[in-house]
C-alpha positions in Angstrom: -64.6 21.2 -172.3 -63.1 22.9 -168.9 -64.8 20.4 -166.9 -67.8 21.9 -167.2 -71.5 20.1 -167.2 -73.5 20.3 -170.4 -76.0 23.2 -169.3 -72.9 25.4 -168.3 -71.4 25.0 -171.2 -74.1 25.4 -173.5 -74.5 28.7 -171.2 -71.0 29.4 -171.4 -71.2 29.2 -174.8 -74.5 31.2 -175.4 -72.7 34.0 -173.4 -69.6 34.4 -175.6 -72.1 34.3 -178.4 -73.9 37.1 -176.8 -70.9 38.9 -176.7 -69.5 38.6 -180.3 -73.0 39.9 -181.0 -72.6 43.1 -179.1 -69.3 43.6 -180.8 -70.7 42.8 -184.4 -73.6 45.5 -183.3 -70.9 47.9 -182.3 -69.4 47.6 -185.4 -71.9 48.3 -187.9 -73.7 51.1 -185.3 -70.0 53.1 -185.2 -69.6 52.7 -188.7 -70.9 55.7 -190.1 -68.4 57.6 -187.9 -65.1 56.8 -189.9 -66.9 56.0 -193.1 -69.6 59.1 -193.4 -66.9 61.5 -194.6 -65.2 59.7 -196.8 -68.2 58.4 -198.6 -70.2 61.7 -198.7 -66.8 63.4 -200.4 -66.8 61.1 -202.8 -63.0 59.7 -201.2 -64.1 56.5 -201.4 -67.3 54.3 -202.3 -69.4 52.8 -199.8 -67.8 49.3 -199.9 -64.2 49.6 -200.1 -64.6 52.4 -197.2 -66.4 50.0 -195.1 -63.9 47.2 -195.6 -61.4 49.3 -195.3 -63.0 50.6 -192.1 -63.5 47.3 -190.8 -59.7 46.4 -191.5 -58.5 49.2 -188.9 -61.2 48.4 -186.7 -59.6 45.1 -185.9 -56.3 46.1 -186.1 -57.3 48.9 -183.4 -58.4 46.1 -181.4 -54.8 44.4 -181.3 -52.7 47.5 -180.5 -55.2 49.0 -177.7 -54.1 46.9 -175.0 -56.4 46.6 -172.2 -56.8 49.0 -169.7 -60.3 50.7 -171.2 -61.5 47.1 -170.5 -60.3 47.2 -167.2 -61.4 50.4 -167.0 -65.3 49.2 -167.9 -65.0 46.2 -165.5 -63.3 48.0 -162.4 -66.6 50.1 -162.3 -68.3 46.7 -160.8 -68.4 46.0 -157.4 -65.9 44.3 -156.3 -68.2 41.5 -154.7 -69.6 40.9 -157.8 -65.5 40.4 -159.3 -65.0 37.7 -156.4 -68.3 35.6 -156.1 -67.6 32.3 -156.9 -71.2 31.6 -157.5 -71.2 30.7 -161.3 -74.7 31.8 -161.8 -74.7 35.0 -160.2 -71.9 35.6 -162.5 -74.1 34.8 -165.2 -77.0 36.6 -164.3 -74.7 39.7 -164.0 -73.1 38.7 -168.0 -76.3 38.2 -169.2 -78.4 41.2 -168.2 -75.2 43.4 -169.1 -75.2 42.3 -172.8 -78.8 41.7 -173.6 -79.2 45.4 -172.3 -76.2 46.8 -174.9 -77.7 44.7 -177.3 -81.1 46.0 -177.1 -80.3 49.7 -176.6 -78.0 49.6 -179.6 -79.9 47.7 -182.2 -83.2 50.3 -181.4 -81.2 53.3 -181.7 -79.5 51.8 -185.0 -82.5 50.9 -186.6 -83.9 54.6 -186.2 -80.6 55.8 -187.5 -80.0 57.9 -184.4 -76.2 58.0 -183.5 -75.4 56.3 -179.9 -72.7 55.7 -178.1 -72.0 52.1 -177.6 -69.7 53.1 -174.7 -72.6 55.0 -173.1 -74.7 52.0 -173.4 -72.1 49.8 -171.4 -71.6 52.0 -168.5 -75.4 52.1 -168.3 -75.9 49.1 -168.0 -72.7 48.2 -165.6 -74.3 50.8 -163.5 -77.3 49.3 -163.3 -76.1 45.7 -162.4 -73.9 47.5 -159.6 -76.9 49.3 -158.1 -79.5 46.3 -158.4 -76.6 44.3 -156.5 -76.9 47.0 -153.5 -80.3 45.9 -153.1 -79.8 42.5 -152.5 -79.8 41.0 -148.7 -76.3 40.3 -148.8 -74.6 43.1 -150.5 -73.2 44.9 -147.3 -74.8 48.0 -149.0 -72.1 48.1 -151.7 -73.1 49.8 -154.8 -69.9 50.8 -157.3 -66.8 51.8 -158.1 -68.0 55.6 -157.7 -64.7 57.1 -158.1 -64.1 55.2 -161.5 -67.6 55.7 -162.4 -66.8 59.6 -162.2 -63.5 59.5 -164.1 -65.4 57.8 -167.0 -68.9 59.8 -166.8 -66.6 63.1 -167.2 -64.6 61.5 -169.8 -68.0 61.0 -171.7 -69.6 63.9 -171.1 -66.1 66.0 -171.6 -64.7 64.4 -175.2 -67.9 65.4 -177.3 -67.8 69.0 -176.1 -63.7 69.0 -177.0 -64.8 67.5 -180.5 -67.5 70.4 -181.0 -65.4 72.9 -179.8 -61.8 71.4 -181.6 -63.8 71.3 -184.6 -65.0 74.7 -184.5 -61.0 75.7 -184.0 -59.7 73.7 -186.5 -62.6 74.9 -189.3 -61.3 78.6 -188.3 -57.5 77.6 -188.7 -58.5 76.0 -192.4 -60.4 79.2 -193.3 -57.9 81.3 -192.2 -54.1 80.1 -193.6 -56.1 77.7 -196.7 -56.8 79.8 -199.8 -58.4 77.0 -201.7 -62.4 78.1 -201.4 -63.3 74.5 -203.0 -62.5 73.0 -199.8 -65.3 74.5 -198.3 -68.0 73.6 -200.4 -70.1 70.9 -201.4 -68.0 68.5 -203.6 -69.2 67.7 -207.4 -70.9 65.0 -207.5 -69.5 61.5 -208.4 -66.2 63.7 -209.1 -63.3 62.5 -206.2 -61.2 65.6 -204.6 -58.1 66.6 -205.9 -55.2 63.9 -204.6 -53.7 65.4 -201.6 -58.0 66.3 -200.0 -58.7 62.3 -200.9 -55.3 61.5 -199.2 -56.3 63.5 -196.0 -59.8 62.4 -195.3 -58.8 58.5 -196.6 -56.1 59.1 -193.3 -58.5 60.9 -191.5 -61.0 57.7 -191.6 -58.1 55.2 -191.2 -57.7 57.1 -187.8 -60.8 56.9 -186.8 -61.5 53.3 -187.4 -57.9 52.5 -185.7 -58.9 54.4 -182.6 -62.4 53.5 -182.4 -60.7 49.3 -182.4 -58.9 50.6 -179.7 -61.4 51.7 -177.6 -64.1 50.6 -178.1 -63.1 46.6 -179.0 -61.9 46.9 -175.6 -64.9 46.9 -174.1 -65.4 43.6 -176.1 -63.0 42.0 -174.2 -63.7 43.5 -170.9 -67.2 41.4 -171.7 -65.6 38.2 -172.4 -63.0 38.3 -169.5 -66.1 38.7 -167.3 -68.1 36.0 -169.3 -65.0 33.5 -169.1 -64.1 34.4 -165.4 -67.2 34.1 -163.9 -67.9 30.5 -165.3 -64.6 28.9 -165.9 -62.3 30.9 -163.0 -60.2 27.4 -162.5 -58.5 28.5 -166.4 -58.9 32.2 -166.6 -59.4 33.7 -162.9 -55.3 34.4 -163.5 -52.9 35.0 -166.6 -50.9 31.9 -167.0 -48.1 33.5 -168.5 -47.1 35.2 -165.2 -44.6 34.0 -163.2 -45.6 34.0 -159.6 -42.3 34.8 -158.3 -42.2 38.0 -160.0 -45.6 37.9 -158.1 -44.6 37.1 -154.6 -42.2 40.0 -155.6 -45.1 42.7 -155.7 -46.3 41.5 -153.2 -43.3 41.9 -150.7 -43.0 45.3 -151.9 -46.7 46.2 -151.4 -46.3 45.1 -147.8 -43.0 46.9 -147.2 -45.7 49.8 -147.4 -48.5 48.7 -145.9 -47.0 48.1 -142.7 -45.1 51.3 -142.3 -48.8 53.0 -142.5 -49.2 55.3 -139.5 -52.8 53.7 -137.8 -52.6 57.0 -134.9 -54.8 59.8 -136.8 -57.4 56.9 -139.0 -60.9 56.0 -138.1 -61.8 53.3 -136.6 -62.8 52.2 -139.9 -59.9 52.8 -141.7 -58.1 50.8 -138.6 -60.2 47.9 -140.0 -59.9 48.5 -143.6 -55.8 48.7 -143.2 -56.0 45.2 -140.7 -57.9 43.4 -143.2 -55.4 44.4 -146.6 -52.6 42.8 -143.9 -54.4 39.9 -143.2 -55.2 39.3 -146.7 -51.9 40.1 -147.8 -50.7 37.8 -145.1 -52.9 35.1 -146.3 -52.0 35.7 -150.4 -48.3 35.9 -149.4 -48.3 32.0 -147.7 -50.0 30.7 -151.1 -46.8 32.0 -152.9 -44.6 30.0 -150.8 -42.5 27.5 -152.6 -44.3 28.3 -155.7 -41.8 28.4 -159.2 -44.5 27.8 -161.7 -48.6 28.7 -162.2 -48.8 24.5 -162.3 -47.8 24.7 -159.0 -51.0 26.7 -158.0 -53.4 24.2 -157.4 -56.3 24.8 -159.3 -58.9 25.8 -156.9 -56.8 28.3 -155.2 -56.8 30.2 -158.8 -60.0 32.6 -158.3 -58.9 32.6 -154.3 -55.2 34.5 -155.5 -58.2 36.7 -157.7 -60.0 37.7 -154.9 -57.4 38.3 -152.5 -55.6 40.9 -155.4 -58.8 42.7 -155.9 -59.5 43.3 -151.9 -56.1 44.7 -151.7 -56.8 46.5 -154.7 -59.8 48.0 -153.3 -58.5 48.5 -149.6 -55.5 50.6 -150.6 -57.9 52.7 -153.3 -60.2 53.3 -150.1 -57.4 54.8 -147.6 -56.1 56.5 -150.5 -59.4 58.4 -151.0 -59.5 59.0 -147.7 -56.3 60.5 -147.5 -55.3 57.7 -144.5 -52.2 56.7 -146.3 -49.0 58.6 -144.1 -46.4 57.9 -146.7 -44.5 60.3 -148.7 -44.3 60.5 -152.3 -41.7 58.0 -153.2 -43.8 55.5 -151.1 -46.8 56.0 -152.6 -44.9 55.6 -156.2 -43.7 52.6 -154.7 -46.6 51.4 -153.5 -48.7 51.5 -156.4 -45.9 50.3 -159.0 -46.4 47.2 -156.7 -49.7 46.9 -157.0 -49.9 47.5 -160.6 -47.4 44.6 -160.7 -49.9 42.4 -158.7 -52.7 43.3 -160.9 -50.5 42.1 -164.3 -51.8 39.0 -162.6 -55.6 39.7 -162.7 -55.9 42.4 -166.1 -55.3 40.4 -168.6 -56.8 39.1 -172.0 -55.8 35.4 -173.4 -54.6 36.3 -177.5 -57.9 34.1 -179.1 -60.5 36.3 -176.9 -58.5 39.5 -178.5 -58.9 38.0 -181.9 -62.0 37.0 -181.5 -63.8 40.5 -180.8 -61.2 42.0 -183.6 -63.2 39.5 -186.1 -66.5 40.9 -184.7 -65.9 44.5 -184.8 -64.4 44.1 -187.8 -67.1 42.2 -189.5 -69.7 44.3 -187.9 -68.1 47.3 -189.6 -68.7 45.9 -193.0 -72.5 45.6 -192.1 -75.5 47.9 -191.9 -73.6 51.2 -191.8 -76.1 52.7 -194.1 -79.1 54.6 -191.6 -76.2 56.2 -189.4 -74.1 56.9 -192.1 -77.3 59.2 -193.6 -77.8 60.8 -190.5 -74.1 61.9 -189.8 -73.5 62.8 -194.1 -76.9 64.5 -194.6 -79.1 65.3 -191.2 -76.8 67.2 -189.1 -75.9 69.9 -190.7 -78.6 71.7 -193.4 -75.6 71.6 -196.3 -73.7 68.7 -197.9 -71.1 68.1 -196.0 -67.2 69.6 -197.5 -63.7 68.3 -197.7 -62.6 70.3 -194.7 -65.8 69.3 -192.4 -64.8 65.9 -193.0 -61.2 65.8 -192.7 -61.5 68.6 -189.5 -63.9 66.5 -187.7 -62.2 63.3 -188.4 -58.7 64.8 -187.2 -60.6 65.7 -183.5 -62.0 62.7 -183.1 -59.2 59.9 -184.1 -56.9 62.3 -181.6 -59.4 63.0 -179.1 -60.3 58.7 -179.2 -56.3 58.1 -179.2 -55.6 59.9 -176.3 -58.3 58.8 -174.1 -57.1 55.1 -174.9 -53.8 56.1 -174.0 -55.1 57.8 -170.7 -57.1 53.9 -170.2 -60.6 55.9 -170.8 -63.8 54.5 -172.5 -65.1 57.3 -174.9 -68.0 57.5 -177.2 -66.8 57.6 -181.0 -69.9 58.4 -181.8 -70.6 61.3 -180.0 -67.1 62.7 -180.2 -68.0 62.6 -184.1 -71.3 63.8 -184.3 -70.6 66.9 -182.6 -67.5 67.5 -184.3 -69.5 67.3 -187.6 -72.1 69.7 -186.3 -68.8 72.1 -184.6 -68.3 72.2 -188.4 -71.6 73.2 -189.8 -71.9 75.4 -186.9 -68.5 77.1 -187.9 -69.6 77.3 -191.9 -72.7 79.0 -191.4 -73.5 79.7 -187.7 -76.2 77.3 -185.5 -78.9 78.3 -188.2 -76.7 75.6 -190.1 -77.6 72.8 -187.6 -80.7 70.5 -188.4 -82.5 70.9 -185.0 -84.7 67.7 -185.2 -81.8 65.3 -185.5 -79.7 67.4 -183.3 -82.8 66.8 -180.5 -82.9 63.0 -181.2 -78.8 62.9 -180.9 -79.3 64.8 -177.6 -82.6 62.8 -176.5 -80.6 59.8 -177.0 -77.8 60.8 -175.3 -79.6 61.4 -172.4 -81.9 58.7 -171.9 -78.9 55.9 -172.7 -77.9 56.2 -169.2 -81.0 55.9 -167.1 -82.7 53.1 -169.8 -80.0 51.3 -169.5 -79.6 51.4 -165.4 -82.8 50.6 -165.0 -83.5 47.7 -167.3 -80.1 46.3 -166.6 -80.6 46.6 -163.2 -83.7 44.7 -163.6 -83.0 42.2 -165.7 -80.4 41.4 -163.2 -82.2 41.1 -160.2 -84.9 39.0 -162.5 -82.1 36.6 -163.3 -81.0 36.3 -160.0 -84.1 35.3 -158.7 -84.6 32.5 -161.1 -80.6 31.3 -161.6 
């Protein structure tokens, strides 16, 4: 299978397994964050909301494109994108998932709400420092830029869902006369039709959005799994034609050599001479080439490479403000790259419908201790029709949007606050149950620097002995 020996294989395949795993995990940890308010207004019961959850899960998965798995992957090093060193690749996979895995089943298992999406960068971080340490790294670290765009993403979205929340309670209060919206519903009574309608909407957004962000980082995994040991079949998307590519490419260096070298650095002089050399290089590969067959197969992760190091060239001068083209060029510039990269961001339909399975699945499964803490420990009262569906409305828009925008955000934590923005605006802070409100935070701190450090250490472990 792919030419590759038995151990490989076997690895390949215990990788991919890995990954499914971390989807499954993913599914049943977010659970509780569509299905909590449906189940604790007595919208729905506990196993037709899960399976219903679980449905829009993977549907999520199908319509969110990928560019929040791009996004997860482009925080790498770009060495680490181009090494053609199957086991390095592996060692990087490996400590990456067995790190998200960890993290997410401990925090599930207390019933403390965690943010798979947290998780991931942590440990993506962590591989990208522990590859700075090593001899040959050039002192690279990662993607620092994209790293920021995501970390204020994270730490941005659940302060909008506490705050939204808060907002939208207020409106409800304000222009909704109906007082048994705002408190606790009978028990094993459902709400009047139009409330049950709401919050069943309410959770079907959710579930849709959290598919569409966070299965993305599902197949962000795989790519990365499936690149880094078979790059002759998935370093490039087949479907491409690489005339539309040699295309791109003519228009990126239309740009790149009408770029003013007088005011740069020396080493932005160096940076621009290698993108022209590389583009040179990727341009005569193109050369009388109609179809991907025509590509011979080892040249595959080659094109790969080449595309990213442009990639990352231009991204440099750009940050450094050494590009002297106006503003039509730049547009220019960067619809050509973004054409290039159609080559390289990609996701083969089978690995999509694989991880929709998985998050979909895991949704159906052990959504029970979260599910508890977000219906009954947040907040010190049972949670109401209009916590639910005001919550639930932030988050599936606030998730929807940052997909849109290509941002990984935590549906968790986007949730969770917006629950406790509603208990806050019912009843003031006194409302908020302070110990689980400390382990949410407790957790939400230490995900990051746990999972740096022992991702960054299980890579360099694996390193030494792969």
């Amino acid at each position: 299978m792919f030419g590759l020996e038995t151990d490989l294989l076997i690895l390949l395949i215990f990788c991919l397994a890995l990954a499914v795993a971390f989807e499954f995990v993913n599914g049943f940890h977010d659970t509780a964050n569509a299905v909590a308010t449906v189940i604790y207004t007595n919208s729905l019961k506990p196993l037709p909301a899960v399976i219903w959850s679980g449905i829009w899960n993977a549907i999520g998965v199908f319509v969110g494109g990928i560019s929040v798995a791009m996004g997860i992957v482009n925080l790498l090093p770009v060495e680490t994108l181009i090494d053609q060193n199957i086991w390095h690749s592996v060692s990087m996979v490996l400590a990456l998932l067995l790190t998200a895995i960890i993290w997410n089943l401990g925090t599930w298992y207390f019933g403390i709400p965690c943010s798979s999406s947290h998780t991931l960068i942590g440990s993506i971080l962590g591989v990208g420092l522990a590859f700075s340490l090593l001899p040959d790294a050039n002192g690279v670290s990662v993607n620092w830029t994209k790293a920021y765009e995501i970390g204020v993403s994270l730490f941005v979205s659940p302060l909008v869902g506490f705050g939204l929340t808060i907002f939208l309670m207020f409106l409800a209060k304000t222009f909704i006369k109906d007082k048994s919206l705002f408190v606790e519903p009978p028990k094993d009574k459902t709400p009047p039709f139009f409330v049950r309608l709401l919050l069943l909407l309410t959770c079907t957004g959710v579930s849709f959005s959290h598919g569409s962000n966070d299965g993305q980082k599902g197949v962000g995994l795989v790519m990365l799994i499936l690149i880094g040991i078979v790059p002759t079949y998935f370093a490039l998307d087949h479907s491409v034609d690489p005339r539309r590519m040699a295309v791109y490419l003519k228009e990126v260096n239309a740009h790149v050599i009408h770029i003013d070298e007088e005011q740069m650095s020396t080493a932005d002089k160096n940076s621009l001479n290698s993108i022209r050399g590389t583009i040179g290089h990727l341009d005569s590969t193109f050369v009388g080439i109609t179809s991907i067959k025509d590509i011979p197969k080892e040249k595959h992760f080659e094109i790969r490479k080449d595309i990213l190091l442009i990639t990352r060239g231009i991204d440099k001068l750009k940050t450094a403000g050494s590009i002297s083209l106006d503003k039509i060029e730049m547009e220019e510039l960067a619809s050509g790259m973004s054409g290039l990269r159609k080559f390289t961001d990609y996701s083969p339909f089978w690995v999509i419908l694989m991880i929709a399975i998985s998050l979909g699945l895991g949704t159906m499964i052990g959504w029970k201790r979260v599910v508890i803490t977000i219906g009954e420990k947040i907040g010190k009262q049972h949670l109401t029709y209009a916590q639910g569906a005001s919550a639930e409305m932030v988050a599936a828009s606030t998730i929807g949007i940052s997909t849109f925008l290509g941002l990984p955000v935590s549906t968790t934590h986007i949730l969770s606050s917006g629950i406790a923005g509603s208990m806050v605006a019912s009843k003031g802070l006194g409302n908020l149950q302070m110990n689980t409100t400390r382990n949410i935070l407790i957790a939400w701190l230490l995900t990051l620097p746990v999972c740096i450090l022992l991702s960054g250490g299980l890579f360099l472990l694996f390193r030494f002995f792969l």
